[in-house]
C-alpha positions as CSV (number, residue, x, y, z in Angstrom):
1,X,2.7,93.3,-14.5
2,X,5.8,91.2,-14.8
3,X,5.8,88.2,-17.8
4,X,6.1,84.6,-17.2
5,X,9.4,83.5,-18.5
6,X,9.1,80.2,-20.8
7,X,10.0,77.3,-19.3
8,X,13.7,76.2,-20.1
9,X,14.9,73.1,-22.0
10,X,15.8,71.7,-18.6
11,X,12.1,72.0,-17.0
12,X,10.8,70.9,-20.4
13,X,12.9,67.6,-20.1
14,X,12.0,67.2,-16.3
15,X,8.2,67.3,-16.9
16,X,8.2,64.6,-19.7
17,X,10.3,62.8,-17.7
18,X,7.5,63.3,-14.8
19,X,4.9,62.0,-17.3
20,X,7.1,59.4,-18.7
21,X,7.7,57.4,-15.2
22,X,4.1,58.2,-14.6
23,X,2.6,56.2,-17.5
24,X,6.0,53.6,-16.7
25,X,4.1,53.5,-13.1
26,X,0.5,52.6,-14.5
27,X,1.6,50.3,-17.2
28,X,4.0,48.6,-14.1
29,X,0.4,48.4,-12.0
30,X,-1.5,47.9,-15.3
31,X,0.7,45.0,-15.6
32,X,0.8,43.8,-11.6
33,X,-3.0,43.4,-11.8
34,X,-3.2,41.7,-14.7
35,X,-0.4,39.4,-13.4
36,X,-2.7,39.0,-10.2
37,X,-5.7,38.4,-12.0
38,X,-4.0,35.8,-14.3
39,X,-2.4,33.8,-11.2
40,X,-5.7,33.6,-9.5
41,X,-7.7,33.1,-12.5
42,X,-9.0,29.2,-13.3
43,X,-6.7,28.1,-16.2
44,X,-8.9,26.8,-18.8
45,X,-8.1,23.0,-19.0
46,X,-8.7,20.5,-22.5
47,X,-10.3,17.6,-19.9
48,X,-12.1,17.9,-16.9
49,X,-8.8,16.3,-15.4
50,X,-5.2,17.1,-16.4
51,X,-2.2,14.7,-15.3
52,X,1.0,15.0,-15.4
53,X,4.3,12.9,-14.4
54,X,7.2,15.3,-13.5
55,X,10.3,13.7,-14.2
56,X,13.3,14.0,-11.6
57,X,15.8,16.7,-13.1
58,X,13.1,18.2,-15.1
59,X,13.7,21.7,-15.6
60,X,10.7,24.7,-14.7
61,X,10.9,25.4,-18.1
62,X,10.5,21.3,-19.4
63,X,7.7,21.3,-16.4
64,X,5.8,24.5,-18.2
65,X,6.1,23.0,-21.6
66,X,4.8,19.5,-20.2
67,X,1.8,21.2,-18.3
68,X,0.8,23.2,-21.9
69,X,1.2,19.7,-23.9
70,X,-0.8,17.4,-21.3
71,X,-4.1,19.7,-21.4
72,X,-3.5,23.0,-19.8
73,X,-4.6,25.6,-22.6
74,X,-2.6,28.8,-21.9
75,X,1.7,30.2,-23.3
76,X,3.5,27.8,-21.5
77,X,6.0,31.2,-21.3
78,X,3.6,32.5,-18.9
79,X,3.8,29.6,-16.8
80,X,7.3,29.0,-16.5
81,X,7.8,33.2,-15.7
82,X,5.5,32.1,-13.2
83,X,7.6,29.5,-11.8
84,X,10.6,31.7,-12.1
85,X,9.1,34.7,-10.7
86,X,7.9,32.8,-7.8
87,X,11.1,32.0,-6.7
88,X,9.8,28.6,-6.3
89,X,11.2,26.9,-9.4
90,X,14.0,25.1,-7.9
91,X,11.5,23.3,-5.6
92,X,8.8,21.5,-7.8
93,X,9.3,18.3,-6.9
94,X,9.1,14.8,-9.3
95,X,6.2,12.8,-9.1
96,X,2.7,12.2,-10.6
97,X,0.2,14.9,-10.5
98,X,-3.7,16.0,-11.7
99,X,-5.2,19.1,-11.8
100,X,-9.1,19.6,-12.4
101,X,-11.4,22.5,-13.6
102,X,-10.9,25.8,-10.8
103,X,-6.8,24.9,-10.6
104,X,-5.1,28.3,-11.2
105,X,-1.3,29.0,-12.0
106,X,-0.9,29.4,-8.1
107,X,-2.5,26.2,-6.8
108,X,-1.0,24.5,-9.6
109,X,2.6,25.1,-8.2
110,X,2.0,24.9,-4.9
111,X,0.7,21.3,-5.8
112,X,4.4,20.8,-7.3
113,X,6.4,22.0,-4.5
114,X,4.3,20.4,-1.9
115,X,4.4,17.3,-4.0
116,X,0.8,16.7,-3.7
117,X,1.1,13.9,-5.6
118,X,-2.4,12.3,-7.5
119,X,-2.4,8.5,-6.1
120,X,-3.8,5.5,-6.4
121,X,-4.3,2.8,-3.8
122,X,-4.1,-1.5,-3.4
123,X,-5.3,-2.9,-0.5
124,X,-3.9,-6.8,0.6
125,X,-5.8,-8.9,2.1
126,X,-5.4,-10.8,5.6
127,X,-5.2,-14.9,4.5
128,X,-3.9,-14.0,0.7
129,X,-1.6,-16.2,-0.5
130,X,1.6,-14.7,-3.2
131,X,-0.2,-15.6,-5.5
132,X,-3.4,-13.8,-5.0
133,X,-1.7,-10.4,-4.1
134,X,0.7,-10.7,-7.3
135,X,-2.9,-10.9,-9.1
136,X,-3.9,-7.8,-7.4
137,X,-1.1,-6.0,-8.0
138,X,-1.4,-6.8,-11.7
139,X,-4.8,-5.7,-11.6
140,X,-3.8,-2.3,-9.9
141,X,-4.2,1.0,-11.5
142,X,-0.9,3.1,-12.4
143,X,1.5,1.2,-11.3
144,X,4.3,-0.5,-13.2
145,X,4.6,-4.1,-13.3
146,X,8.1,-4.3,-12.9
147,X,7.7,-7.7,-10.9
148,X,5.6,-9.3,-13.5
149,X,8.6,-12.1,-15.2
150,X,10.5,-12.3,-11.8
151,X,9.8,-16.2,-10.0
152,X,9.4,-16.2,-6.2
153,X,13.7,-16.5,-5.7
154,X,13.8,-13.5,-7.8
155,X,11.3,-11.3,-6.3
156,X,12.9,-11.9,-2.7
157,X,16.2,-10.9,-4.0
158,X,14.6,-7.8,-5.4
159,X,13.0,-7.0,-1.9
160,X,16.7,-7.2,-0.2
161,X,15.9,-10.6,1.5
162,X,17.5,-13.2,-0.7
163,X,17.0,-16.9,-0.1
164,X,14.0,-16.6,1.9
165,X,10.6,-18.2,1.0
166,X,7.9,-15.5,-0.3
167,X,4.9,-16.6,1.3
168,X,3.7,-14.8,4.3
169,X,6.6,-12.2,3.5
170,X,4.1,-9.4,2.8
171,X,2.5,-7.3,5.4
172,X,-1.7,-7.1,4.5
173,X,-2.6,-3.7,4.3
174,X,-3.4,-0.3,2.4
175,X,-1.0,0.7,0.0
176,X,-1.0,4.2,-1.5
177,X,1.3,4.9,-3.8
178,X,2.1,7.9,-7.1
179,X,0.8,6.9,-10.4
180,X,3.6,5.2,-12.7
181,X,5.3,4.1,-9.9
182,X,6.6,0.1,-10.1
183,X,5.0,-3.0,-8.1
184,X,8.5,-3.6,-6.7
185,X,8.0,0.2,-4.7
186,X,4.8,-1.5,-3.2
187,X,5.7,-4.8,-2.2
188,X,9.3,-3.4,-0.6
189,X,6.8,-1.3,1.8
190,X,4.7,-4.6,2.8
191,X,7.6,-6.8,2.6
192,X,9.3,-4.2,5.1
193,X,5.7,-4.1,7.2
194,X,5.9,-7.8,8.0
195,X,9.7,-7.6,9.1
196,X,8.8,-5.3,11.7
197,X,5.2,-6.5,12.5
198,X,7.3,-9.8,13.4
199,X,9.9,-8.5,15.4
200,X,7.4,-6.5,17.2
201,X,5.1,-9.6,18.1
202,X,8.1,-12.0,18.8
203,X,9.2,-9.6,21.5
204,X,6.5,-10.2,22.8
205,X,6.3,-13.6,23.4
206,X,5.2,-15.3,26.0
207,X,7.8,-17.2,28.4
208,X,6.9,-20.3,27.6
209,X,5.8,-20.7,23.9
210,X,7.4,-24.1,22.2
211,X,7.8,-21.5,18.8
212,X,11.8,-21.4,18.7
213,X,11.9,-18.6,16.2
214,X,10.3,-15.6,14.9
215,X,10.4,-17.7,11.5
216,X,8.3,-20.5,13.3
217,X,5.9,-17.4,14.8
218,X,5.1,-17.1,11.0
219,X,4.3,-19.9,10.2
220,X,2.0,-20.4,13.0
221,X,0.6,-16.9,12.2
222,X,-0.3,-18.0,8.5
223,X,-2.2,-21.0,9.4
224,X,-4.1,-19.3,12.1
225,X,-5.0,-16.3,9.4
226,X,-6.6,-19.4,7.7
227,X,-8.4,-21.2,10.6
228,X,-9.8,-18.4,12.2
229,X,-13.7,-17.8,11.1
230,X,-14.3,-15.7,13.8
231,X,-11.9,-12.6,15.2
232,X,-13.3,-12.9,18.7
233,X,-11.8,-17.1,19.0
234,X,-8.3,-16.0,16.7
235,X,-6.7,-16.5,20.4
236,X,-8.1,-20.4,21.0
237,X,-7.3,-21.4,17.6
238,X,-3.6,-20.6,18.2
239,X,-4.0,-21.9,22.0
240,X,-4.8,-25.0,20.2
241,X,-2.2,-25.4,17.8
242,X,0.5,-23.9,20.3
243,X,-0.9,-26.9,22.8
244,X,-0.7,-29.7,20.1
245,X,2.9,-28.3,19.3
246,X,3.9,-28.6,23.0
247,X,3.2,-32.3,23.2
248,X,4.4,-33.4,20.1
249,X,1.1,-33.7,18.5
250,X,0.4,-33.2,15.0
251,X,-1.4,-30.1,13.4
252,X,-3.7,-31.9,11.2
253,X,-4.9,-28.7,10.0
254,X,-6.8,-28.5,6.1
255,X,-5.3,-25.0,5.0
256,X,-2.0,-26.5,4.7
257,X,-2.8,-29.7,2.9
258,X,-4.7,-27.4,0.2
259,X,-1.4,-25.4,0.0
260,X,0.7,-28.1,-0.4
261,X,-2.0,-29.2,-2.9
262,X,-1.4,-26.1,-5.3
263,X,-3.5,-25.7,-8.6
264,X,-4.8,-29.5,-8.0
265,X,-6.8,-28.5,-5.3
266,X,-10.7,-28.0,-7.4
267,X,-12.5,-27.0,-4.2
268,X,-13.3,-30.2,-2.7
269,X,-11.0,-31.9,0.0
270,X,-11.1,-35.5,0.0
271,X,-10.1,-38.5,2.2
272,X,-7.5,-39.7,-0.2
273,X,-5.6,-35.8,-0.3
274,X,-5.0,-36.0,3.7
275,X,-3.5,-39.5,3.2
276,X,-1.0,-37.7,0.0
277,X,2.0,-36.5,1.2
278,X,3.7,-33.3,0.3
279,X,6.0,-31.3,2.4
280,X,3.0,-29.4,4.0
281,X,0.7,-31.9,4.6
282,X,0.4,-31.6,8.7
283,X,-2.2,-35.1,8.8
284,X,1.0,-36.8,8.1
285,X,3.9,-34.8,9.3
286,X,4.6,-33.8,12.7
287,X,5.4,-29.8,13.4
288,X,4.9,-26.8,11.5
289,X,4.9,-27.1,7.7
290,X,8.4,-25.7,5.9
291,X,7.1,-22.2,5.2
292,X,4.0,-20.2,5.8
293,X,0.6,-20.6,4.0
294,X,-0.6,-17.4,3.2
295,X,-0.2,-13.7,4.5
296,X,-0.7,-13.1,8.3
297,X,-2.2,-9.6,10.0
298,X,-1.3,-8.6,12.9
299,X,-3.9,-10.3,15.1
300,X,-3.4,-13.4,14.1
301,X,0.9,-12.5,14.7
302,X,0.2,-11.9,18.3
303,X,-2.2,-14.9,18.5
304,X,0.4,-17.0,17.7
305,X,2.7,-16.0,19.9
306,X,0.8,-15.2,23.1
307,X,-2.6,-17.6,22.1
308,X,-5.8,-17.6,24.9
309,X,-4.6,-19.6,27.8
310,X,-6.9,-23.3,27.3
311,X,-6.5,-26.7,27.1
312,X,-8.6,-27.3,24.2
313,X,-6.9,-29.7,21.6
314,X,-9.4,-30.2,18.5
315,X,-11.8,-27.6,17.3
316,X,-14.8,-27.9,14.6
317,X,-16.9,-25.4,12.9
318,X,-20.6,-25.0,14.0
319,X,-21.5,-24.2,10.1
320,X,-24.1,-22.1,11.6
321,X,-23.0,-19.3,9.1
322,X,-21.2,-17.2,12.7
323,X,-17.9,-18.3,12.2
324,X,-17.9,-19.9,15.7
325,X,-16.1,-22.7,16.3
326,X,-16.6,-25.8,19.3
327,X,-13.4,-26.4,21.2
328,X,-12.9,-29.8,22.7
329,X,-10.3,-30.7,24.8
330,X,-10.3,-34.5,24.6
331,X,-11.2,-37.0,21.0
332,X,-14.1,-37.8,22.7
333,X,-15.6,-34.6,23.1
334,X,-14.6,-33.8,19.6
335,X,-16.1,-36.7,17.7
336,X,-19.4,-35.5,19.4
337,X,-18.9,-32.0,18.1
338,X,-18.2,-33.1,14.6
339,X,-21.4,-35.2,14.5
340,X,-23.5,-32.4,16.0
341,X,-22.3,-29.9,13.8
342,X,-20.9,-31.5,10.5
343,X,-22.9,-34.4,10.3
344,X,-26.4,-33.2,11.9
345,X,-26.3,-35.6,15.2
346,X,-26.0,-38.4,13.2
């Protein structure tokens, strides 16, 4: 029987270096898994909401660091590796951002780099004036009042449209916008909204409107957006204003005189404010006032300039609690309306 000859220095190295890659390969896969189970696992969170603001030029590294101090409860190490490893890093994105409870270390940048940004929302209404969507902007939540010491003449420089007048200049809508963001980032959207709403609807004019400009298509758009009680007669209100225009006849419409009125006005129009003159006062003046009265929607844009074909001159609410309005298309017929329905028949 021939002996086994003992393994050689050379064999002796070769098989620890076996065993060596071999616990190097389960301690690589130990590692793997644990990585895996780590980016998939919930990271456990000091509120039920997190939020954060990336800053532009923030570095992954900053970004980790932030995430740990606003709430997120693991090594911030980990989370920048993370970011690093990903290959991902260089496309977080700035903006503001929340997390809740179930976010792991891969939703949470994906959120980043997608820029799925946690926002808030302001909605303007059809018929505000400036002064009521300055209010609700003030009153809005995570956003910067930027706007807040700036008068009229400075706000419309601040838009890009110097010199013009700011009422009417601001498109009604939804606004969303990120969290921290300033007012000025809102109303440059709806200021932007109304330019093109108005170029849109004064292309559209009809032939034979007496408006001379998509300035005087404003105005006319305001004062319907204030007239109008019901969205089904938006049309004949501005037929009748666009008629009385035509022939040189005067608006003699309320809205404007309580604009022109300002803080004075307490709620109760009187016989003695139609017969005060100010520069919007249309029971005196002849035309359309000298700027719009409030902020016009789009309806009431396209109303002005292509109104419902009529030849109805004076309207009157019913005060029937619809909205509805009596068009008349001579005094007489109007006088009887107004008896009817603002003076019970008498």
């Amino acid at each position: 029987m021939s002996k086994r000859s003992p393994p050689t220095w050379f064999a002796l190295l070769a098989r620890g270096l076996a065993v060596l890659l071999l616990l190097l390969a389960l301690a690589a896969g130990a590692a793997a898994w644990l990585a895996w189970k780590w980016l998939e696992a919930p990271l456990p969170l000091r509120s039920a909401q997190v939020e954060l603001s990336v800053e532009p030029g923030a570095t992954p590294r900053a970004v980790a660091q932030a995430w740990v101090d606003a709430g997120v409860q693991t090594q911030p190490r980990w989370l920048f590796e993370w970011f690093r490893w990903s290959g991902q890093s260089r496309l977080i994105r700035a903006g503001s951002y929340e997390i809740e409870a179930g976010a792991t270390p891969r939703s949470l940048l994906a959120k980043m780099v997608q820029g799925d940004e946690a926002m808030e929302s302001v909605r303007i209404i059809e018929g505000w004036t400036l002064r009521q969507l300055r209010e609700a902007l003030a009153r809005a939540p995570e956003l910067k009042p930027t706007t807040a010491g700036m008068d009229d003449a400075q706000l419309m420089a601040a838009v890009g449209s110097p010199g013009l007048a700011a009422e009417g200049r601001f498109f009604p809508d939804t606004y969303r916008y990120s969290r921290g963001v300033s007012d000025l980032t809102v109303l440059k959207r709806a200021h932007r909204a109304l330019q093109q709403q108005l170029e849109a609807a004064w292309a559209e004019r009809a032939p034979d409107t007496p408006l001379q400009s998509a300035e005087q298509a404003l105005i006319l758009a305001s004062i319907v957006e204030k007239e109008t009680g019901l969205a089904a007669e938006r049309g004949l209100v501005a037929g009748v204003f666009v008629n009385r225009l035509r022939i040189g006849m005067r608006l003699q419409t309320d809205p404007t005189v309580i604009y022109g009125m300002g803080p004075a006005f307490d709620g109760n129009l009187r016989r003695r404010d139609l017969e005060t003159d100010t520069p919007y006062n249309t029971y005196i003046r002849g035309g359309l006032p000298p700027t719009p009265i409030a902020l016009p929607g789009t309806a009431s844009l396209r109303a002005a300039v292509r109104p419902a074909a009529t030849k109805a001159l004076y309207f009157v609410a019913m005060g029937d609690g619809s909205g509805r309005s009596a068009f008349s298309e001579n005094l007489a017929d109007h006088n009887r309306a107004v008896n009817q329905f603002q003076r019970g028949g008498q």
